[in-house]
Each structure stands twice: as structure tokens, then as C-alpha cells.
C-alpha positions in Angstrom: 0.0 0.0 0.0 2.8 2.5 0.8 4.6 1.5 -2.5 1.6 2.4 -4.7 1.0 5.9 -2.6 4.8 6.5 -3.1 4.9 6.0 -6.8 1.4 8.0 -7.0 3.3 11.0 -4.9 6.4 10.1 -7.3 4.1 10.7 -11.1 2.9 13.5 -9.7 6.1 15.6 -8.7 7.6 14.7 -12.0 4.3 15.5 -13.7 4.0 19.1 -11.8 8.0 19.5 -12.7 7.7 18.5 -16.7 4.6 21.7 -16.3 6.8 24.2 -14.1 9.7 23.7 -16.8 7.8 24.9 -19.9 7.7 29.0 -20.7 4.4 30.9 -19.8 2.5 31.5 -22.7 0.6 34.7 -23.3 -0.7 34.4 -26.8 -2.6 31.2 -26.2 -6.3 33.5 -26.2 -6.2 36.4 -28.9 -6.9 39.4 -27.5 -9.6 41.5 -29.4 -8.4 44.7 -31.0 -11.5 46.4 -29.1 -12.3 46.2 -25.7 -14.5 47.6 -23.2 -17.2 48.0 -20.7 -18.8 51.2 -19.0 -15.6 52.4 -17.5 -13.5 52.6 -20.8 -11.4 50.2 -22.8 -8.5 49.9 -24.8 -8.0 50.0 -28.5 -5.6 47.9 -30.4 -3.1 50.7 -32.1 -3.1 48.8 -35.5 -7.0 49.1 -35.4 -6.6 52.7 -34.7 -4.3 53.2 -37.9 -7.4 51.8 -39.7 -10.5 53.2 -38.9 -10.8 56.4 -36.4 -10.0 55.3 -32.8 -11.9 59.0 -31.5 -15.4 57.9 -33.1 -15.1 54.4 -32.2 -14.4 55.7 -28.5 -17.2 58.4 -28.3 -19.7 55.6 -29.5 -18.8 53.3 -27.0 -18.9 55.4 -24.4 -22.2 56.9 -25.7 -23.8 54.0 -25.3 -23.2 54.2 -21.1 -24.3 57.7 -21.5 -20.8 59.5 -20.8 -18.4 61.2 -22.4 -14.7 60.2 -23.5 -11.2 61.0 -22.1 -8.5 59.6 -23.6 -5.5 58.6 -21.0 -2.8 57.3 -23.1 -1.0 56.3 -26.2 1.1 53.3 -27.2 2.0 53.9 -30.7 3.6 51.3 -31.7 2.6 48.1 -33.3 1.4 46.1 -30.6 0.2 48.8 -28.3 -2.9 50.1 -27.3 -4.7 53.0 -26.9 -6.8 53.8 -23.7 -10.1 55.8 -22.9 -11.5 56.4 -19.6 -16.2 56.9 -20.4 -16.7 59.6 -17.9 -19.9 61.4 -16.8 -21.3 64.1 -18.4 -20.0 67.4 -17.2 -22.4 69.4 -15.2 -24.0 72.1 -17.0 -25.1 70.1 -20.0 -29.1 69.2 -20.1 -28.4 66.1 -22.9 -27.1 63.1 -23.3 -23.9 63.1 -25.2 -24.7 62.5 -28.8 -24.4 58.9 -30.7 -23.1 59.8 -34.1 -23.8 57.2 -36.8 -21.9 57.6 -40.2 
């Protein structure tokens, strides 16, 4: 009985070793090149060389009711560009306007 708990004990150290050797992988999900809830997001900077990052921003955060800030800039190719939805100043009696073109 101790012999087969020993080699069970054994196959899993070596098992949990072989895993612990191999490099972390971060590219196993692919990360969407837009991305966010009523707080803000982030824009993938090669989507944002494509179509207009500002628009695609103010719509998203339209659709929370608030308005955009943008925080910062990675531009590079891999980076990302991110946007804080904020609410509406005071002083304003609308909503922030949903452009659609």
C-alpha cells in the first residue's frame, strides 16, 4: 500500500515538474483589437491606424451615457490605446450625442 501511494506521490512531482519547466504563454487567447465595458477600454493601435480610434471611443462610451477621455497612447505596433467613459459634465441638459456615419 505505501509502494503504490509513493509512486502516485512520485508521477505527480515529476508530472508538476515537466509543467513548471515549460515558458508561460501569453498568446494562447487572442486578445480582441477592441475592448471595453462602462468604464472605458483599450483599442488595439493597428485598429486605430485603420478606422478612427476617436469615433469608435465616443460611440462606445455613448452608449453608457458619458463622455470620452482619452488617457494614453502606445504607438507602436502592438500597443494600445486607452479611454476612460466619464460622466457628463455638469452644465449640459443632454445626453452626449451617438453619431452614426
Amino acid at each position: 500500500m505505501r509502494i503504490i501511494a509513493a509512486a502516485g506521490l512520485f508521477a505527480s512531482l515529476v508530472i508538476s515538474g515537466m509543467l513548471a519547466s515549460q515558458p508561460a504563454r501569453a498568446d494562447i487567447l487572442p486578445v480582441p483589437p477592441f475592448k471595453g465595458n462602462d468604464t472605458g477600454g483599450i483599442i488595439a493601435y493597428s485598429m486605430a491606424t485603420q478606422v478612427d480610434a476617436r469615433q469608435v471611443a465616443v460611440d462606445h462610451c455613448a452608449r453608457y451615457g458619458k463622455v470620452v477621455k482619452f488617457l494614453a497612447v502606445q504607438a507602436y505596433e502592438g500597443g494600445y490605446i486607452s479611454f476612460s467613459c466619464r460622466w457628463v459634465p455638469y452644465g449640459p441638459a443632454e445626453q452626449p450625442i451617438r453619431t452614426l456615419y
